[in-house]
LUMPAGU-584497 format. One record per residue (C-alpha): z, y, x; residue in one letter; residue number from 1. Coordinates in steps of 0.05 Angstrom, whole numbers, always signed. Layout:
<recs>
Z | Y | X | drenkol | vexmar
Z | Y | X | A | NUM
...
</recs>
This chain:
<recs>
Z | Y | X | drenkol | vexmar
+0 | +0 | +0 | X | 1
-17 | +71 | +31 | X | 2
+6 | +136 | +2 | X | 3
-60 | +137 | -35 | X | 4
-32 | +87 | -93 | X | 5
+28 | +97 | -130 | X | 6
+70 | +31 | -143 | X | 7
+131 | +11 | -195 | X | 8
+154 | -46 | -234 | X | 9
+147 | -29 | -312 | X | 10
+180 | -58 | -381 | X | 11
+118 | -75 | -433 | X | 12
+132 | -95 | -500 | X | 13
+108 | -165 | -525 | X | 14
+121 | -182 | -595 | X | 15
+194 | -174 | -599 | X | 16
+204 | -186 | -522 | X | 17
+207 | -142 | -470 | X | 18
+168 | -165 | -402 | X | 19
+174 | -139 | -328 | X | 20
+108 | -120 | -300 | X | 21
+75 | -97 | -228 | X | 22
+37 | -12 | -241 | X | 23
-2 | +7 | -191 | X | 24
-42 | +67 | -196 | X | 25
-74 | +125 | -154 | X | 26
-25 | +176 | -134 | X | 27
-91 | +228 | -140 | X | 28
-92 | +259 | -211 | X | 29
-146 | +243 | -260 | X | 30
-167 | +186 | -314 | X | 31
-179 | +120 | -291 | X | 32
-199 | +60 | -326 | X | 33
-143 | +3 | -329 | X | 34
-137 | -65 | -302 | X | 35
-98 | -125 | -327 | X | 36
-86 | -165 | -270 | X | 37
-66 | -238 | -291 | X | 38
-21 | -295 | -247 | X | 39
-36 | -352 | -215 | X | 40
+25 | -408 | -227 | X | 41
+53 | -373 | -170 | X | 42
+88 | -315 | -211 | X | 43
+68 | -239 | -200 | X | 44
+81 | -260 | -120 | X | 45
+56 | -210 | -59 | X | 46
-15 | -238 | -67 | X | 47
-27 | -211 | -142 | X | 48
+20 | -153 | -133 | X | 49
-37 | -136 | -68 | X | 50
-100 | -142 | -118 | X | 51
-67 | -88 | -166 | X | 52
-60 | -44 | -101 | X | 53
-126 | -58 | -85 | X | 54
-162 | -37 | -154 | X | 55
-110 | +22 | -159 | X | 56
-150 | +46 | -84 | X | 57
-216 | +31 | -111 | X | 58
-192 | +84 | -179 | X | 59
-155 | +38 | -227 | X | 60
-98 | +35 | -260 | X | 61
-68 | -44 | -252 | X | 62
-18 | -82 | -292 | X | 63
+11 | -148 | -270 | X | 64
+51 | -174 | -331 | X | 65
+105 | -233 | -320 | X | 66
+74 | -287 | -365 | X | 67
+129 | -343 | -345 | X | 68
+185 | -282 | -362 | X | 69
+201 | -325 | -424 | X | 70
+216 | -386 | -379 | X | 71
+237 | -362 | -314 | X | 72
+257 | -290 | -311 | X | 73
+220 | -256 | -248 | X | 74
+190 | -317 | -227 | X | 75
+154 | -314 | -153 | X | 76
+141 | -369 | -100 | X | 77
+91 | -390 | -43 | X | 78
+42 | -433 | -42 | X | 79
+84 | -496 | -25 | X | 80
+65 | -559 | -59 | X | 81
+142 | -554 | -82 | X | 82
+115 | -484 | -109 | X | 83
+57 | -513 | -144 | X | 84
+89 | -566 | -178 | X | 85
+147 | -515 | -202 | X | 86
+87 | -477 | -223 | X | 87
+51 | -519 | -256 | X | 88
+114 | -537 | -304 | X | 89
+123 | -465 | -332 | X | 90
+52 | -467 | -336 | X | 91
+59 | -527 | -391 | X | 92
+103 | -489 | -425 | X | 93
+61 | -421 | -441 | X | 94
+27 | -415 | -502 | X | 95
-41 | -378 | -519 | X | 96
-19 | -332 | -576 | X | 97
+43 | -313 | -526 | X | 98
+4 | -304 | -466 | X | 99
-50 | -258 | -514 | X | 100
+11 | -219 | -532 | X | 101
+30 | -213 | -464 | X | 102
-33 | -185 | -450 | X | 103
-46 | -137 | -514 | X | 104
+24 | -113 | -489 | X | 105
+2 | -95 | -411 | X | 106
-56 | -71 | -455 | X | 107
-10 | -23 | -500 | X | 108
+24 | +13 | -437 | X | 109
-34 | +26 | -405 | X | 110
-52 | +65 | -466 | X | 111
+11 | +100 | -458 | X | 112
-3 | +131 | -393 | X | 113
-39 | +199 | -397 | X | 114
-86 | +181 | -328 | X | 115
-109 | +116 | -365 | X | 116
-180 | +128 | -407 | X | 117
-167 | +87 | -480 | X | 118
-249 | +73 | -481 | X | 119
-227 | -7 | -461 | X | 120
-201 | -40 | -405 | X | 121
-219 | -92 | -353 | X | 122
-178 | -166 | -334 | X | 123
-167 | -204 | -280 | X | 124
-136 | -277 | -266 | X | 125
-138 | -329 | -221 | X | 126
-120 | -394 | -223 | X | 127
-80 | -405 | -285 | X | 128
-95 | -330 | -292 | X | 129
-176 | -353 | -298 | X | 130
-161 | -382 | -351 | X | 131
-117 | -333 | -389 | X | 132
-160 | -281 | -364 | X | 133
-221 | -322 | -410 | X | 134
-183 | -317 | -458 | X | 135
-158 | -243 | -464 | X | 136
-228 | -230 | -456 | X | 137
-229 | -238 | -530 | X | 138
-187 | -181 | -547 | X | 139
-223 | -114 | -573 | X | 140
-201 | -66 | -523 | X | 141
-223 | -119 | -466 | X | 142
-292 | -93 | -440 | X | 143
-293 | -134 | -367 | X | 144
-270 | -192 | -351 | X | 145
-267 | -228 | -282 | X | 146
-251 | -302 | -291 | X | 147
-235 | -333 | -221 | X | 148
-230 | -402 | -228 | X | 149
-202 | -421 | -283 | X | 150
-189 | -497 | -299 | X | 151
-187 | -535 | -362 | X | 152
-230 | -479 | -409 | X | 153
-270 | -534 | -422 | X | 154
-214 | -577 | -452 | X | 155
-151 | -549 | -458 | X | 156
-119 | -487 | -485 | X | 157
-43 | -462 | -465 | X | 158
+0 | -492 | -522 | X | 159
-57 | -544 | -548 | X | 160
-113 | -538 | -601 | X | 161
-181 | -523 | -591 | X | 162
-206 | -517 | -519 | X | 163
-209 | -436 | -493 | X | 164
-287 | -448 | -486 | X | 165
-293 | -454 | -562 | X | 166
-273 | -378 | -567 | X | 167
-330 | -353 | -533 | X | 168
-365 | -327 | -597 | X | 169
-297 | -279 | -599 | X | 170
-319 | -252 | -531 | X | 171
-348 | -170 | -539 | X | 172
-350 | -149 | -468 | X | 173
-369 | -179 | -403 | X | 174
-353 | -232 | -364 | X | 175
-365 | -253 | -287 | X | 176
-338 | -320 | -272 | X | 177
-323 | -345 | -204 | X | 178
-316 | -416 | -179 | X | 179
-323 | -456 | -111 | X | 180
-368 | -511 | -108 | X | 181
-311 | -552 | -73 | X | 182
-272 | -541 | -124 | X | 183
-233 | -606 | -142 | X | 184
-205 | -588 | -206 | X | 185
-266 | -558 | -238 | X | 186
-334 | -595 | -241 | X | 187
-399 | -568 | -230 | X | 188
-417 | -591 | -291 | X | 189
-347 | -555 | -323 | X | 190
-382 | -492 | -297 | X | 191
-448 | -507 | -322 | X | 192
-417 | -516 | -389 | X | 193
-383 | -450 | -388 | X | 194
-441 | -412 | -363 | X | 195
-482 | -446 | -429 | X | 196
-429 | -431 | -479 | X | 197
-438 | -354 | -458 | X | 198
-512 | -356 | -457 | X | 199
-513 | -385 | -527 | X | 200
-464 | -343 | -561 | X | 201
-500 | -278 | -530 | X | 202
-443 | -259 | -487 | X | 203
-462 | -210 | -419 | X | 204
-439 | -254 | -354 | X | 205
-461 | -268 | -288 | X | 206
-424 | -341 | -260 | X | 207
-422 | -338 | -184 | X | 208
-412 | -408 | -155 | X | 209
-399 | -404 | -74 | X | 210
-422 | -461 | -32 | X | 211
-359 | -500 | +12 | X | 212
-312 | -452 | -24 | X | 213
-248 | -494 | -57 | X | 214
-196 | -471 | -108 | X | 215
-159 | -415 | -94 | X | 216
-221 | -383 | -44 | X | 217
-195 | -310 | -58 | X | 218
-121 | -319 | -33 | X | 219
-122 | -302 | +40 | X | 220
-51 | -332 | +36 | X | 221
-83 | -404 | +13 | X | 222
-106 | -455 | +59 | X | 223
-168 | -453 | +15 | X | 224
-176 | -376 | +30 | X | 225
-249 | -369 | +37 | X | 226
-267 | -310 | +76 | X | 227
-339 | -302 | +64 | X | 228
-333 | -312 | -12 | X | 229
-274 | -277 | -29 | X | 230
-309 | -212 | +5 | X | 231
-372 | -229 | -40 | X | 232
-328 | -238 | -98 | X | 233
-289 | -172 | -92 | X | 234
-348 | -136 | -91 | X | 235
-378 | -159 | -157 | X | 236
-308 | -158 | -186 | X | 237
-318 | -70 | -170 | X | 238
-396 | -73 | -193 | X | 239
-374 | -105 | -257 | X | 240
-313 | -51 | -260 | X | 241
-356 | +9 | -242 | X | 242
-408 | -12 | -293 | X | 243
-369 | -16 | -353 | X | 244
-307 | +11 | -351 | X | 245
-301 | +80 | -369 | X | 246
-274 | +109 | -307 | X | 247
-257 | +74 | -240 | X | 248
-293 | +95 | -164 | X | 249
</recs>
């Protein structure tokens, strides 16, 4: 963080529940589009807290809500395989009309902030956070979405029912999705299905799959941080923010 972005942890209101979240924002005055930034199972740790930092230096406002607050109040580990598994648990335990809320929340205090245009936002998640990201991409006010691999939206959804794919038609904005081609917990074929769904039900996306990247590529705290892919990521990640959000670099 430099003394160009401005940095707190916030309250946001989810249904009756109030949840901690990660601002960051420029210190320069002006209106800036806003930025959900979504988890992996890791909690909001130094990695995710770092991408809000970054899109608050390339002119966003960023959110990082605490989707496991209900669970495990200020939840944050490494990348341990102890970590993953603990992960992965409160990850069983979320629910997609809580993590929506969660999100329409992070949504709500952007709103609040007078440097934050109300013309729509953008979301971001990795991992687990793909996935939720998918599906907050259905919500009105979500213009851009950046999906970076995201497992099991082609047959599971947080809490059971449906799979998260069969909500595409819900989708109004754009998406970019992002996935590794080593990836061993989502398919080639997973991706191909995703990318079809979107072309079908006339949603704008671009899918990006990156040759001998694994899960995770983006995390330069991962072993499976991917150097070359996570810099090609980041920048269509700002070209999809520049194009449709209403303010940002």
């Amino acid at each position: 963080m430099t003394s160009l972005v401005r940095t707190e942890t916030v309250s946001i209101t989810s249904g009756d529940l109030a949840i901690p979240a990660y601002l960051a924002e420029p210190s320069r005055p002006g209106t800036f589009g806003g930025v959900v930034v979504i988890q992996e199972v890791f909690g909001v740790n130094s990695h995710i807290r770092e991408v809000a930092e970054r899109l608050a230096g390339a002119g966003y406002v960023a959110i990082a809500p605490h989707i496991y607050h209900r669970q495990a109040p200020g939840f944050e580990v490494g990348y341990t395989e102890a970590d993953l598994d603990q992960g992965r648990q409160y990850k069983l335990g979320t629910r997609a009309d809580e993590l929506l809320s969660d999100v329409a929340g992070a949504i709500a205090h952007l709103y609040t902030k007078p440097n934050v245009s109300r013309a729509g936002v953008g979301c971001i998640g990795f991992c687990f956070g793909g996935h939720v990201a998918y599906l907050a991409a259905t919500l009105p006010e979500v213009k851009a979405t950046a999906s970076f691999y995201g497992a099991g939206l082609t047959t599971t959804t947080p809490g059971g029912g449906d799979p998260t794919l069969s909500r595409t038609p819900e989708i109004g904005g754009m998406l970019y999705g992002f996935f590794g081609s080593e990836d061993p917990l989502i398919s080639l074929e997973e991706v191909d299905q995703i990318e079809t769904a979107l072309t079908e039900h006339g949603v704008p996306h671009k899918i990006f799959r990156y040759v001998g990247a694994n899960h995770g590529f983006f995390c330069d705290q991962r072993y499976s941080y991917h150097a070359e892919a996570a810099k090609d990521a980041w920048e269509k990640v700002l070209e999809l923010f520049k194009t449709v959000l209403p303010a940002g670099i």
